[in-house]
C-alpha positions as CSV (number, residue, x, y, z in Angstrom):
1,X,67.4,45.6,100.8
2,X,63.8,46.4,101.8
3,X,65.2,48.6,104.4
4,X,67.2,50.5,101.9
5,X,64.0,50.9,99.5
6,X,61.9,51.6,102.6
7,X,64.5,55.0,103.5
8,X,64.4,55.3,99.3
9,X,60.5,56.1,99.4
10,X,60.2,57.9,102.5
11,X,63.3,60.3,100.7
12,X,61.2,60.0,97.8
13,X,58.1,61.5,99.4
14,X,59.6,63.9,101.4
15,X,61.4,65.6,98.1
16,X,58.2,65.4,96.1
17,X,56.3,67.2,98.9
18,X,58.7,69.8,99.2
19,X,59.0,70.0,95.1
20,X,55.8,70.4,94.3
21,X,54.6,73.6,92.7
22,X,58.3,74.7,92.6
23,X,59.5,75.6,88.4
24,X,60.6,72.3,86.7
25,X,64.2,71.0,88.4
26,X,64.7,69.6,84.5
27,X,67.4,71.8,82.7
28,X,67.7,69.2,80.0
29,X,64.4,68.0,78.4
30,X,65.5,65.9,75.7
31,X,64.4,63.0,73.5
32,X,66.6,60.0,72.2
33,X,66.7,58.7,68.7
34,X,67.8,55.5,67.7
35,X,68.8,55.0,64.0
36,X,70.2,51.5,63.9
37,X,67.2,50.4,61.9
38,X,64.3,52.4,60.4
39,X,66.4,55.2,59.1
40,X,64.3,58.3,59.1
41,X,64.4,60.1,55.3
42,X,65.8,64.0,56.1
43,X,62.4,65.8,56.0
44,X,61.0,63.2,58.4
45,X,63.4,64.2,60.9
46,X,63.4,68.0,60.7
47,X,59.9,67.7,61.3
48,X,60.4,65.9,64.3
49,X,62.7,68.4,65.6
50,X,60.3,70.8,65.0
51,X,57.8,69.1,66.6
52,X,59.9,68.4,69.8
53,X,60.7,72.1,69.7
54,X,57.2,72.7,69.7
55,X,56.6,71.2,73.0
56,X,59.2,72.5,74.9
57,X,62.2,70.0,74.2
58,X,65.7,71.5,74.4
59,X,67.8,68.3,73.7
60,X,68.2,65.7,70.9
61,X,70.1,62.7,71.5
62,X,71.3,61.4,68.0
63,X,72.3,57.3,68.1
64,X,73.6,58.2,64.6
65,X,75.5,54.7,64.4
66,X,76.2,53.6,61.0
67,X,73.8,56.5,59.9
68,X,76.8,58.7,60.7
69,X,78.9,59.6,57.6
70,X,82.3,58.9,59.0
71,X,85.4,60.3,57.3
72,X,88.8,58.6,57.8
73,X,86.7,55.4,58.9
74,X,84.2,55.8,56.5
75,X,84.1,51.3,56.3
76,X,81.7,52.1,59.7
77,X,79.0,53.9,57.5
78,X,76.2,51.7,56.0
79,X,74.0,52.0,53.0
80,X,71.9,54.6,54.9
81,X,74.2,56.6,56.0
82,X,73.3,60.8,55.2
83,X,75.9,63.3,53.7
84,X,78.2,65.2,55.8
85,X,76.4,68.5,54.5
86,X,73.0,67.0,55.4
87,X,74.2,66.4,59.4
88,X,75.7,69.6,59.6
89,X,72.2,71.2,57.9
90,X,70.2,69.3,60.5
91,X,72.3,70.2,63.3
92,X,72.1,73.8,62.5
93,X,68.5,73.7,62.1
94,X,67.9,72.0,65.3
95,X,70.2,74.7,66.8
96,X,67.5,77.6,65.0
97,X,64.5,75.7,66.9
98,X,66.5,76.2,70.2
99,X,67.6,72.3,70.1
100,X,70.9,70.9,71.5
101,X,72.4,67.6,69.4
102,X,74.1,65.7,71.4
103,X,75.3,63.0,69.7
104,X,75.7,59.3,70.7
105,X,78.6,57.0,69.8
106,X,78.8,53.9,71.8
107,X,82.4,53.0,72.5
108,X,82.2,49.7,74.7
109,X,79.3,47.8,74.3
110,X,76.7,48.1,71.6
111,X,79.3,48.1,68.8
112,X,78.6,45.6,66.6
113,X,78.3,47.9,63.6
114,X,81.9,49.2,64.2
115,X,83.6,45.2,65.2
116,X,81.7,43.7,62.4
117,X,84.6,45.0,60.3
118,X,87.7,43.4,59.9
119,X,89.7,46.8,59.9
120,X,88.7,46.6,63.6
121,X,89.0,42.9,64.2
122,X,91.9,43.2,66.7
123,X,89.3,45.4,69.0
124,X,87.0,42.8,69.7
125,X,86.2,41.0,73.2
126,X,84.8,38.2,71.3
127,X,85.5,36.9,67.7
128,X,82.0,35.8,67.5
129,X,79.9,38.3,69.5
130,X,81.3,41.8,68.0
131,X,79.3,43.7,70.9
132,X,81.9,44.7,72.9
133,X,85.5,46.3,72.6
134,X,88.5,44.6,74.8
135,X,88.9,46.9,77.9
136,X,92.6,45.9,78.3
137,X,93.6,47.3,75.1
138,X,92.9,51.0,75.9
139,X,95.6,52.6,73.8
140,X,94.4,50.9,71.0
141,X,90.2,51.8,71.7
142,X,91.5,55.3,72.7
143,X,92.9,55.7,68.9
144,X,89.4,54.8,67.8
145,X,87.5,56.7,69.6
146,X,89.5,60.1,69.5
147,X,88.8,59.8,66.0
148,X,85.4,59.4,66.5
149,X,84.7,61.8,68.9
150,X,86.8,64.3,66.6
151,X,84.8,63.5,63.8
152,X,81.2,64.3,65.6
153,X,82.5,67.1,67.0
154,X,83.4,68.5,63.5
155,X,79.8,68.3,62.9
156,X,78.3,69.4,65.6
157,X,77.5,72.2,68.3
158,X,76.9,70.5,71.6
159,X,79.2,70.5,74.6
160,X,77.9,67.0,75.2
161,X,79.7,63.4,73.8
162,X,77.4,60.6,74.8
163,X,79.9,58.1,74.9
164,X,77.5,55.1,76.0
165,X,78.8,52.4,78.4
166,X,75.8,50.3,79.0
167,X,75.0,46.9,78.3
168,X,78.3,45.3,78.6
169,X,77.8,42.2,78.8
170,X,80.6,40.6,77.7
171,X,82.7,42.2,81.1
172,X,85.2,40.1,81.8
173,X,85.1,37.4,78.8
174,X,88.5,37.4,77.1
175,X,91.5,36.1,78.7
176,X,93.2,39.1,79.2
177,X,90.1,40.9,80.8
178,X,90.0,37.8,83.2
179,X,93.2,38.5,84.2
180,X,92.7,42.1,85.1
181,X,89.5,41.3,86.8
182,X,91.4,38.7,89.3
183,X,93.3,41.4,90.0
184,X,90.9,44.2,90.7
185,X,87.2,43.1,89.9
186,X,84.9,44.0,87.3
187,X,84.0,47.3,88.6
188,X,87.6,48.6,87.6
189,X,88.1,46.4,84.3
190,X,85.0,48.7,83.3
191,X,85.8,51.9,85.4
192,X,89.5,52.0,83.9
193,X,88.0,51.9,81.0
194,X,85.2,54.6,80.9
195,X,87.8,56.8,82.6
196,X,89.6,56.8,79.8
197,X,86.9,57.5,77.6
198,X,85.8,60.2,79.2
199,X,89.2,61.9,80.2
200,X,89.4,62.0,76.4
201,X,86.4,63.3,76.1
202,X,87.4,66.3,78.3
203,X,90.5,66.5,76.9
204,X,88.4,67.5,73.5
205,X,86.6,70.1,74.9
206,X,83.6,68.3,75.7
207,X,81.4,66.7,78.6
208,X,80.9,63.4,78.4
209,X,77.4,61.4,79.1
210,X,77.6,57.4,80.4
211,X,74.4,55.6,80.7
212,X,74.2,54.4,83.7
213,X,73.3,50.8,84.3
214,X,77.0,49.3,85.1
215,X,78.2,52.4,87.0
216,X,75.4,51.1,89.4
217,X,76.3,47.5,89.1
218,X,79.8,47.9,90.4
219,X,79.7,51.4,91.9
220,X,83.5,51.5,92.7
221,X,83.4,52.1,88.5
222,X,82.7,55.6,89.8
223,X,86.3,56.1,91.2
224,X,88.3,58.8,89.7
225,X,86.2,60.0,86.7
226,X,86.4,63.6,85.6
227,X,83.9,65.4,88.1
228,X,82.1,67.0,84.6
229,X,80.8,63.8,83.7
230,X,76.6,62.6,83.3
231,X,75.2,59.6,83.8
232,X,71.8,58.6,82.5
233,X,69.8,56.3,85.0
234,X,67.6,54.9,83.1
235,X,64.6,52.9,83.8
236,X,61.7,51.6,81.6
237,X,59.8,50.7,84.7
238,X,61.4,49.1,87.5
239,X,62.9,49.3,91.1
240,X,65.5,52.3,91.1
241,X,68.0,49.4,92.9
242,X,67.6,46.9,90.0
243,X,70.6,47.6,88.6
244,X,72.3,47.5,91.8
245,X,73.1,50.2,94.6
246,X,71.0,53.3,93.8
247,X,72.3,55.6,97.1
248,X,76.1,55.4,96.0
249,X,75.3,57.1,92.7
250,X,73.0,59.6,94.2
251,X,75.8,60.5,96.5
252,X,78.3,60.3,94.0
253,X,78.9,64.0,93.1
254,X,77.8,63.7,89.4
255,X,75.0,65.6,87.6
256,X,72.2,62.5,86.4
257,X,69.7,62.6,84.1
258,X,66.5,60.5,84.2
259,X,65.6,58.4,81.2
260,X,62.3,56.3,80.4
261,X,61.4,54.8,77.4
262,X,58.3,55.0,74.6
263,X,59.6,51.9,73.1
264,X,61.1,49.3,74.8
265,X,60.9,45.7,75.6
266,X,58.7,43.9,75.2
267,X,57.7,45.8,72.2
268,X,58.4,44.0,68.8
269,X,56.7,43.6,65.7
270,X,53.7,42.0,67.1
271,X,53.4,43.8,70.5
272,X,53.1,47.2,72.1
273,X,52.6,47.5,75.7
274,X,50.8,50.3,76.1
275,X,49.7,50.5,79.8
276,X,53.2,49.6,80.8
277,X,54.6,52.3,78.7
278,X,52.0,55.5,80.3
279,X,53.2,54.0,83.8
280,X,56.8,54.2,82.9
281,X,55.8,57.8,82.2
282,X,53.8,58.6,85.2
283,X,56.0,56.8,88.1
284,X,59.4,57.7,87.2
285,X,59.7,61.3,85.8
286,X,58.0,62.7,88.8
287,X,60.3,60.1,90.7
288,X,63.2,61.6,89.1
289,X,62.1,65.3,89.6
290,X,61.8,64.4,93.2
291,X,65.6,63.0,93.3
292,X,66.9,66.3,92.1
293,X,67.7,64.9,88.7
294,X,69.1,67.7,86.2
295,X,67.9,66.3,82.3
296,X,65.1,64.0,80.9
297,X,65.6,61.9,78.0
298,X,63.0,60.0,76.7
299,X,64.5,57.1,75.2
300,X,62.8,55.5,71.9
301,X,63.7,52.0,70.8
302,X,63.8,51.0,67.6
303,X,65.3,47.3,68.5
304,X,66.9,45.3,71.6
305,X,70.2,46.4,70.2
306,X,71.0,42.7,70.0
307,X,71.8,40.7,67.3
308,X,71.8,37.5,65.3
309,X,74.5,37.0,63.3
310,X,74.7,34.8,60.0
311,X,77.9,32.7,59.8
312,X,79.5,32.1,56.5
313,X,82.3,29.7,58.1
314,X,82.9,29.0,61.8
315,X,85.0,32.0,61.8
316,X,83.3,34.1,59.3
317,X,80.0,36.2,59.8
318,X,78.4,38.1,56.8
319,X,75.7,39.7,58.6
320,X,73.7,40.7,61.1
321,X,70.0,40.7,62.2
322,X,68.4,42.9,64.7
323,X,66.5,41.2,67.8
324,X,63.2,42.4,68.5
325,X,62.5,45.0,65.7
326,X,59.9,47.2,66.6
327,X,57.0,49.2,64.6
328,X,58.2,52.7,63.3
329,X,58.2,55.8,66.0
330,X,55.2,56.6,63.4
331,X,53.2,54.7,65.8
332,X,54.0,56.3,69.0
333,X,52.9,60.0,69.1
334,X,50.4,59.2,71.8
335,X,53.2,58.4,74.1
336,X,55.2,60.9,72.6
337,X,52.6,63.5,73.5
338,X,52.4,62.1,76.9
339,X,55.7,62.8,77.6
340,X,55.4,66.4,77.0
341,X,52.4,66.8,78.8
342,X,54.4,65.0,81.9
343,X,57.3,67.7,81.4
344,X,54.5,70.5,81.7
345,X,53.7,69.5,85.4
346,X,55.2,68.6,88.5
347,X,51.9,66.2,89.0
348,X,52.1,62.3,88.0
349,X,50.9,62.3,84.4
350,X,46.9,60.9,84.6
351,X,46.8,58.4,82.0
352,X,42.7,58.4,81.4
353,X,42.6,62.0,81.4
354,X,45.6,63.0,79.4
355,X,44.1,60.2,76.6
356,X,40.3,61.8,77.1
357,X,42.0,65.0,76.1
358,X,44.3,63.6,73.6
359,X,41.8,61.8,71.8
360,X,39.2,64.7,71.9
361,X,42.2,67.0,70.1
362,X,43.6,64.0,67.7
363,X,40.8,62.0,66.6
364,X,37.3,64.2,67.6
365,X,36.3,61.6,69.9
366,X,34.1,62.5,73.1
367,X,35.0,60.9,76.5
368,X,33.0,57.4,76.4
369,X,35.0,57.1,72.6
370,X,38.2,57.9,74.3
371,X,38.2,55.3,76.9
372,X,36.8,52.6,74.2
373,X,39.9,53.4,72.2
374,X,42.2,53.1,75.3
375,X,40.3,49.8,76.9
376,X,41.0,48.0,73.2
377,X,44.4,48.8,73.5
378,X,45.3,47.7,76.6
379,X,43.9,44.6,76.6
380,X,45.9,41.4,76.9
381,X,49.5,42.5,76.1
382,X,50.9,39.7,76.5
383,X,53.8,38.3,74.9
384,X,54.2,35.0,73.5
385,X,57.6,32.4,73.8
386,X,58.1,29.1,72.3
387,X,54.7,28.9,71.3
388,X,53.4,29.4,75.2
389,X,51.6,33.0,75.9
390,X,53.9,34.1,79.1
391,X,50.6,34.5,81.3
392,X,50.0,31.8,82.7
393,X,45.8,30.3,81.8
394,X,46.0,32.3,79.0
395,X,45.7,30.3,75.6
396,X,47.1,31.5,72.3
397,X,43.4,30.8,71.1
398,X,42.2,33.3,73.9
399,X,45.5,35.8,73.0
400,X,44.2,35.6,69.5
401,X,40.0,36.5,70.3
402,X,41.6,39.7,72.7
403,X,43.2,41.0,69.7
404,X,40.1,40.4,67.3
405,X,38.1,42.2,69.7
406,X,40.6,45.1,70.2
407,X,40.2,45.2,66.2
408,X,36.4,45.4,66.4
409,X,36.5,48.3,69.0
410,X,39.2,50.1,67.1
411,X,36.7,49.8,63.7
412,X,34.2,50.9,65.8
413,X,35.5,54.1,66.2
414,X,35.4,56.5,63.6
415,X,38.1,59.8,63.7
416,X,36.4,63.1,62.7
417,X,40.2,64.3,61.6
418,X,43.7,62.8,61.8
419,X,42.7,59.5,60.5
420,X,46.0,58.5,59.2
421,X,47.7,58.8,62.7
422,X,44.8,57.2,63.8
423,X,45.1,54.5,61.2
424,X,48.4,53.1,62.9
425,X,46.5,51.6,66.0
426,X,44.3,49.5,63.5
427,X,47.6,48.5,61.5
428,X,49.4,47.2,64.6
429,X,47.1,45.5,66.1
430,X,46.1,43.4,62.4
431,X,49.9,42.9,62.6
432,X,49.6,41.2,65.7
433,X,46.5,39.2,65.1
434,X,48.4,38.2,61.9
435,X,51.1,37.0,64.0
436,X,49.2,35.2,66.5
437,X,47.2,33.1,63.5
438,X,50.2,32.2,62.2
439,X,51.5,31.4,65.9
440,X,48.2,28.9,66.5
441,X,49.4,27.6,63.2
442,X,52.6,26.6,63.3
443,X,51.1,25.1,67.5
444,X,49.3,22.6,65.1
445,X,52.3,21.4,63.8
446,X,53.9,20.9,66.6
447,X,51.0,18.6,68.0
448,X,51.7,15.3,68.5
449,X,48.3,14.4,66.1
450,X,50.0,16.6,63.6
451,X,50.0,14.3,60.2
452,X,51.1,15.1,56.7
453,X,47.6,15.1,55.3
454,X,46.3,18.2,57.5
455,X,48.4,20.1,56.1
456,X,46.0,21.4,53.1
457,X,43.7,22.3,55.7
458,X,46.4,24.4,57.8
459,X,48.3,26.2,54.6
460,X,44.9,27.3,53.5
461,X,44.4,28.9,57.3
462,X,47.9,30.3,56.9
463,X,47.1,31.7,53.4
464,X,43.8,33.7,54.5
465,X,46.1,36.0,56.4
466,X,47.3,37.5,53.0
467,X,50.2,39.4,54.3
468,X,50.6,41.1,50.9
469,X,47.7,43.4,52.1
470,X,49.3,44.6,55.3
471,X,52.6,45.2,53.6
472,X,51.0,47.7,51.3
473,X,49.3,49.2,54.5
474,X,52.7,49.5,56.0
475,X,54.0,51.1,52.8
476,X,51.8,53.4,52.2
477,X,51.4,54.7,55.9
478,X,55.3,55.4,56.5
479,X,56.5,56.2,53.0
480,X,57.3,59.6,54.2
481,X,59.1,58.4,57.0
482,X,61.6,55.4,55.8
483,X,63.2,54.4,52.4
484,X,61.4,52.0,50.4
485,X,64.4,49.7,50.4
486,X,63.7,49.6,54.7
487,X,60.0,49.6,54.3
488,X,60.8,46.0,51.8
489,X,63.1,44.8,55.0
490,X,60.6,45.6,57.5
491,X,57.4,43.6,55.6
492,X,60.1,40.9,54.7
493,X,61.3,40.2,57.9
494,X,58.1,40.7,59.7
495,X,56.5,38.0,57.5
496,X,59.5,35.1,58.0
497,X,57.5,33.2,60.2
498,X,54.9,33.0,57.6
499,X,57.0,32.1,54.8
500,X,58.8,29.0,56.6
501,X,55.2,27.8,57.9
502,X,54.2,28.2,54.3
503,X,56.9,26.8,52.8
504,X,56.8,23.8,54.9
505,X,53.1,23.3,54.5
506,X,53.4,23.1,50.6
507,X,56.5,21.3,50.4
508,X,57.5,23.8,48.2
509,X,60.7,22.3,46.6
């Protein structure tokens, strides 16, 4: 293996070298939208086509999900979900800015919103984790998804289907996928599977996109799919062999697109890792320029794309609750605007300089203000499990005073325009300190001292935090952006730690 990465970088080098100051190898230059949560009102998201379009971006990736308004299985479509007329608006309009929609539908893993009905019970690998279809029962998942497919094609323009594919992870799990993987492995259970897909995918008309991951994982998936096809390597920072044997799907034949991420894990409520995001930027985009890649997507997160499901019976589940919910892409133009300054050059992307400048344009800040705003937000992004910060001598005590003193830096700096984009980097970061008081909290509890009678003392610590104040921060600052009814889910669930705690403290009956 580190011969094999070795040969990788010394390939990566050379193709740089002989890349550099040659036009942009990236025919696709596209961002990624994720609409499982945090539904974006319609404005919202014309203007962020017309943003995109503004800076050069040719592509839109819609994840759609239960946003879509699906006809003859309309039971798929949620409480969000926009008018047919209203897709077909925004499609056209994106078209006017010069924007391909492609739009995503996940049709193996990732499915949860489509398995969580019983209409589709029959589909599922699991009867208690609806992620996944069966594999084995393609005739009935190829049924599905024609109609699917047929649906988004009704609506719009692109000669692209992203049909998904990543993140199986229940490969293999039911008896009758067991049985077909004695028989010819995993990497065919899967690859029988995606052929079928995407052979129905041509058969529509279309080109069909597969992320990447498991095509890499068991490369003899590759076998036999239409030669039209695109996989999407994505990589929010790590080794290009993580995922398995990167050569084999260079040499594969098929067109690949790059893919990093502006939200990702271990972003959540209470955490965005900044420094890890602007690396992500600057290592693999000119990585994936050197490698001859044809498209860029930059990815955006708005969850894990896991789930927690609530069970009525043992059998029975009535809902279920996203994993790692992120703050609102309202956050995120910074990274956003790094992105498009990293499409702009064949050069690595220069974190300090591109945020001197960015800073200077945004806020009106001069170079020392800059790198005060981008040393407060970098510092200790560390995330916190089972009560234990996950860097090791760090204290939750110490996790706590970085974020106070990110606070004090970010006050300390005062915007000479834009101050409401600005204003979002103060919001998270109280989020977080809010998160971490009620963390060292709840520690106390779990002391072995801990006794009833401190808990006065500790429920009047947990009541300073007054949540009610950041929730009308929250509101007010992406109001134009989400529905009230997700902005009440967003403070609501964001605050359920401090509810139990409080709860518990008053043994409120």
């Amino acid at each position: 293996m580190k011969a094999k990465r070795l040969l990788t970088a010394v390939l990566l080098l050379t193709m740089y070298f002989s890349a550099a100051g040659q036009a942009d190898t990236f025919r696709v230059k596209g961002f990624h939208l994720d609409l499982r949560i945090q539904v974006m009102k319609m404005p919202a998201l014309k203007a962020f086509a017309r943003q995109l379009s503004e800076h050069g971006i040719n592509t839109l990736v819609m994840e759609w999900e239960a946003s879509y308004p699906y006809q003859q299985h309309a039971v798929i479509s949620n409480r969000y979900a926009y008018t047919r007329e209203e897709v077909v608006d925004f499609v056209k309009y994106c078209n006017g800015l010069g924007i391909d929609v492609i739009p995503l539908q996940q049709s193996f893993g990732h499915v949860e919103y489509i398995l969580r009905h019983w209409r589709y019970r029959e589909l599922r690998e699991d009867q208690k984790d609806y992620s996944q279809v069966n594999p084995v029962k393609e005739e009935e998942c190829k049924a599905l998804f024609r109609d699917l497919y047929k649906d988004l094609i009704s609506t719009h323009t692109s000669r692209y289907i992203h049909i998904g594919g990543d993140e199986t992870y229940l490969l293999g799990h039911s008896e009758a996928s067991k049985q077909k993987v004695e028989k010819v492995g995993k990497g065919r259970l899967y690859g029988d599977y995606i052929k079928m897909l995407c052979e129905l995918v041509v058969s529509l008309g279309k080109v069909p996109v597969v992320w990447a991951d498991i095509a890499l994982k068991y490369p003899d998936a590759l076998q036999g799919l239409p030669k039209q096809t695109v996989f999407v390597d994505w990589n929010y920072g790590w080794d290009l062999h993580r995922f398995g044997d990167h050569e084999k799907l260079m040499h594969s034949g098929f067109e690949i697109w790059g893919s990093p991420a502006v939200r990702s894990g271990p972003d959540n409520y209470f955490l965005a890792d900044w420094e890890k995001h602007f690396k992500n930027i600057h290592d693999f985009i000119p990585q994936a320029r050197a490698l001859g890649y044809r498209g860029m997507i930059m990815t955006s997160w708005s969850t894990s794309g896991l789930y927690s499901p609530v069970f009525e019976t043992a059998t029975d589940i009535t809902d279920l609750y996203a994993i790692r919910r992120v703050y609102p892409i309202t956050g995120f133009d910074m990274l956003i605007a790094a992105y498009f300054e990293s499409l702009r050059t064949t050069a690595p992307l220069d974190a300090s300089q591109f945020i001197t400048g960015y800073c200077r344009r945004m806020y009106g800040f001069n170079d020392a203000q800059a790198m005060t705003f981008w040393n407060a937000l970098k510092k200790a992004p560390y995330e916190v499990s089972q009560g234990m910060v996950v860097k090791q001598g760090v204290s939750l005590a110490a996790l706590l005073d970085s974020a106070r003193e990110t606070a004090a830096a970010l006050r300390s700096l005062k915007p000479i325009k834009n101050r409401s984009g600005f204003a979002h980097f103060g919001l998270m970061n109280d989020i977080r300190i809010f998160y971490l008081s009620c963390l060292i909290v709840e520690a106390k509890t779990n002391d072995v001292n801990y006794t009833r009678d401190k808990a006065p003392a500790l429920l009047q610590q947990l009541n300073s935090l007054q949540p009610e104040q950041l929730n009308e921060r929250f509101a007010q600052m992406n109001k134009d952006v989400l529905y009230p009814s997700e902005i009440n889910t967003e403070n609501t669930l964001r605050n359920e730690r401090w509810n139990l705690l409080k709860n518990k403290l008053e043994a409120s009956k």
